[in-house]
C-alpha positions as CSV (number, residue, x, y, z in Angstrom):
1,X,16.1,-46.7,-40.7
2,X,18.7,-48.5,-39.1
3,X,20.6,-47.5,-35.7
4,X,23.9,-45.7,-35.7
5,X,26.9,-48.1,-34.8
6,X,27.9,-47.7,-31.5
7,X,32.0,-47.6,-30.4
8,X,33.1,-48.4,-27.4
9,X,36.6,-46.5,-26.6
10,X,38.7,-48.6,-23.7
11,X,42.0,-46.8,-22.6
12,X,44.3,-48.3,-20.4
13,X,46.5,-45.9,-19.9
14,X,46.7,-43.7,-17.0
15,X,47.6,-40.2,-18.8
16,X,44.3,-38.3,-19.6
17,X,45.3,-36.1,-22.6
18,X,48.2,-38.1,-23.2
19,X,49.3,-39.6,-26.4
20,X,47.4,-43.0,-26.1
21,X,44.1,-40.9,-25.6
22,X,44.9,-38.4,-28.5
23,X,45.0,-41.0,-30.8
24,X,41.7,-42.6,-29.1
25,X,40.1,-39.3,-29.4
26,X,41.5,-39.1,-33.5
27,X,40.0,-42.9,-33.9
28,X,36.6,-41.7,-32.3
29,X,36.9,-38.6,-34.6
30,X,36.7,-40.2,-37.2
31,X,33.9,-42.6,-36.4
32,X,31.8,-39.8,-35.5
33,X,32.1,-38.7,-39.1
34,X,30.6,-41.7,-40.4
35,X,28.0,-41.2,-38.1
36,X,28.7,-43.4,-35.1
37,X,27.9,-42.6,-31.6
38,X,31.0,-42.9,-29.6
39,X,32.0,-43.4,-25.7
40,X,35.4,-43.4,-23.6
41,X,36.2,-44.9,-20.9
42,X,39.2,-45.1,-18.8
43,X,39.9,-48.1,-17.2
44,X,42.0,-46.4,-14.0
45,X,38.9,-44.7,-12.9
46,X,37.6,-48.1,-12.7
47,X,37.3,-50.7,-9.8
48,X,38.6,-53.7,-11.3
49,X,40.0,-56.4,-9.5
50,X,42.2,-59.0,-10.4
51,X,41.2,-62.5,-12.3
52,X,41.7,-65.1,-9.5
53,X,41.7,-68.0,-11.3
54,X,39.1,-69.6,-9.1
55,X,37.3,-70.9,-12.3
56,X,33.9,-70.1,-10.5
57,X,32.7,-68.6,-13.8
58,X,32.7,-71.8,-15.6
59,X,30.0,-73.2,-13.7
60,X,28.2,-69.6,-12.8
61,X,29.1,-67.9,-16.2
62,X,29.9,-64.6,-14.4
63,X,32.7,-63.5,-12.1
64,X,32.1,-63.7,-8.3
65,X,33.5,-60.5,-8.1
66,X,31.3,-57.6,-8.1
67,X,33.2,-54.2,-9.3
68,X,32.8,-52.1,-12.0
69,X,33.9,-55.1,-15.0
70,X,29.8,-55.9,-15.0
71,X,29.1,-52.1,-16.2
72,X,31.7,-52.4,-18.9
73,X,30.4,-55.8,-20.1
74,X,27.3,-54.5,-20.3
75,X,28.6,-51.5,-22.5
76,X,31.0,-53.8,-24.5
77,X,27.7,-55.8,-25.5
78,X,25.9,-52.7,-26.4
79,X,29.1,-51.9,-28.9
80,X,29.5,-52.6,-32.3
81,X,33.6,-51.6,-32.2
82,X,35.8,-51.6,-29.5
83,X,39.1,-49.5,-29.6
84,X,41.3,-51.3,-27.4
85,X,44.3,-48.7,-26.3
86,X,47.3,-48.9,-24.0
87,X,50.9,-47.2,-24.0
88,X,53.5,-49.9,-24.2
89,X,54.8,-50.5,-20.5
90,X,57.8,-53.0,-20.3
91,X,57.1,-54.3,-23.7
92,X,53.3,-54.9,-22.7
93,X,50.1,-53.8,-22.1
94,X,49.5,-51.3,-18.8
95,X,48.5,-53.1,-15.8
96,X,45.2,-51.2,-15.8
97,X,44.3,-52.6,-19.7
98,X,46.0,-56.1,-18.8
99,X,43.6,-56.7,-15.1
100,X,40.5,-55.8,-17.9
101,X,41.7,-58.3,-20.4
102,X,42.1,-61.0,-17.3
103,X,38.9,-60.3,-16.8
104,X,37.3,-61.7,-20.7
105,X,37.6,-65.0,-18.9
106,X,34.6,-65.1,-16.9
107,X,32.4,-63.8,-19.9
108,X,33.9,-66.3,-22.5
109,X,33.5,-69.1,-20.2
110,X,30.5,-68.3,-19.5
111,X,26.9,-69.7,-20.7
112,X,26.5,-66.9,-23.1
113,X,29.8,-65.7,-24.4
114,X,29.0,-64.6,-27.7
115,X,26.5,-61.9,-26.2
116,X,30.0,-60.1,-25.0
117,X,31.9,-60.9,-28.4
118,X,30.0,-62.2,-31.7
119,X,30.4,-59.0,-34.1
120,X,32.0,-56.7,-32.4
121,X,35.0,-54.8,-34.4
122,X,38.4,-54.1,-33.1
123,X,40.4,-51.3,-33.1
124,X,43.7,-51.4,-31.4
125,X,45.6,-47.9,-30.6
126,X,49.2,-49.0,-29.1
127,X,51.4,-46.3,-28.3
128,X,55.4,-46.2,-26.9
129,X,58.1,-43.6,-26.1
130,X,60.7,-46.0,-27.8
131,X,61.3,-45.0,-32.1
132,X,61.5,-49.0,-32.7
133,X,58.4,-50.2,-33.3
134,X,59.9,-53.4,-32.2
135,X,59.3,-52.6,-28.7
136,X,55.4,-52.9,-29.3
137,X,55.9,-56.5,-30.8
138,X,54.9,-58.4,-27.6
139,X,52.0,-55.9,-26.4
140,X,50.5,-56.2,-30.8
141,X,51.2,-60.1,-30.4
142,X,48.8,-60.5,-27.6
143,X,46.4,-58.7,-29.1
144,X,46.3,-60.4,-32.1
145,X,46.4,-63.8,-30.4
146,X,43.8,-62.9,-27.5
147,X,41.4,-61.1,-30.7
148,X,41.8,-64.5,-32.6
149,X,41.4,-66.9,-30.1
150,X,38.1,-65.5,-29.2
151,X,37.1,-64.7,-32.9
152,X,37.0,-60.8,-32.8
153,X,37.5,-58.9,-36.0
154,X,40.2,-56.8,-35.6
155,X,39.9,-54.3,-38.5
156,X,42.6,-51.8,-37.7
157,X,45.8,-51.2,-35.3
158,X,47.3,-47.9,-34.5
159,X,51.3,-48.0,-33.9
160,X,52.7,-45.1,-33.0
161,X,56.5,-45.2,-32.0
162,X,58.3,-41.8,-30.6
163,X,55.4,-40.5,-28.9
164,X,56.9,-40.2,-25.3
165,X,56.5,-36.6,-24.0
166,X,53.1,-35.8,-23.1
167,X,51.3,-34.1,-26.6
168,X,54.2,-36.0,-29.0
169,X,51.1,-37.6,-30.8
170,X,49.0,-34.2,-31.3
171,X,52.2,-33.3,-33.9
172,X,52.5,-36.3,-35.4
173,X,49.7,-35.9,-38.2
174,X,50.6,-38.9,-40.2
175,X,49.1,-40.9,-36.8
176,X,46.4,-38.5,-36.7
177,X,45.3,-39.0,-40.5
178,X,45.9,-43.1,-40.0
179,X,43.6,-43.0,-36.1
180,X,40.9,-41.1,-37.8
181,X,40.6,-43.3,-40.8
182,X,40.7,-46.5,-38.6
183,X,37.7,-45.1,-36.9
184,X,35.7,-44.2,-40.8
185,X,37.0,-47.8,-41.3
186,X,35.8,-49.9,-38.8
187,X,32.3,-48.6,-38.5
188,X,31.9,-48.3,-42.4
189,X,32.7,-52.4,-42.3
């Protein structure tokens, strides 16, 4: 019997019950049905500092800094998918999900960096007041170049434009249907 795939929610916006975590909540929906076990995490509750480009971890392979990035790289490596979510801010990614990102450094310059990221499947949730998808061009962008510089398999993105009042996405079942599917989808792969 083999274990139940594991997926690892990361929301980087700051609005619990907001529209970036309805449409988390959809995506883990929908890997629950397929049988995965799913967690959430919110990366403002989280102690994170800054990346300060001291470049310690390329002869250590870990960060000097000790905050709450070691728990989450120890749940990211216990993940199968990761569903990377943020609210367009200034046509990018929340400070809160951009300070985690800065922090992938020390862990793929590290000894061991395919412990953190060989296999793991992405899920990206991206969500902005704004109707023209075009606003979320820059925040999808660096996704898709930070995913494929490191070799992740990004399996499914979640747009969802002219979601800006608080609930806007809990209406909006056409991004419900397409969350919950990308959740069926990237654990079925």
């Amino acid at each position: 019997m083999t274990e139940p795939s594991r997926v690892l929610a990361l929301v980087g916006s700051p609005r619990v019950g907001g529209n970036t975590d309805i449409l988390v909540d959809e995506v883990l929906r929908g890997a629950k049905e397929v049988g995965a076990l799913v967690e959430k995490v919110y990366l403002d509750r989280c102690m994170i500092g800054p990346c300060h480009a001291c470049n310690a971890c390329e002869d250590t392979g870990v960060c000097f800094q000790r905050d709450d990035m070691d728990e989450l790289l120890d749940r990211m490596k216990r993940s199968d998918v990761w569903v990377l979510a943020t609210p367009v801010y200034w046509w990018g990614a929340t400070a809160q999900f951009k300070q985690f990102l800065d922090r992938w450094y020390a862990p793929w310059h590290g000894a061991e960096p395919k412990e953190v990221f060989e296999n793991r499947r992405i899920v990206v949730v991206v969500t902005l007041g704004d109707s023209s998808i075009a606003t979320a061009d820059p925040t999808l962008e660096m996704f898709r170049r930070a995913l494929s510089y490191i070799g992740l398999d990004l399996v499914a993105t979640v747009v969802a434009p002219g979601v800006y009042a608080l609930g806007d996405a809990s209406a909006r079942t056409d991004l419900l249907q397409k969350a919950r599917a990308a959740g069926r989808t990237a654990v079925a792969e």
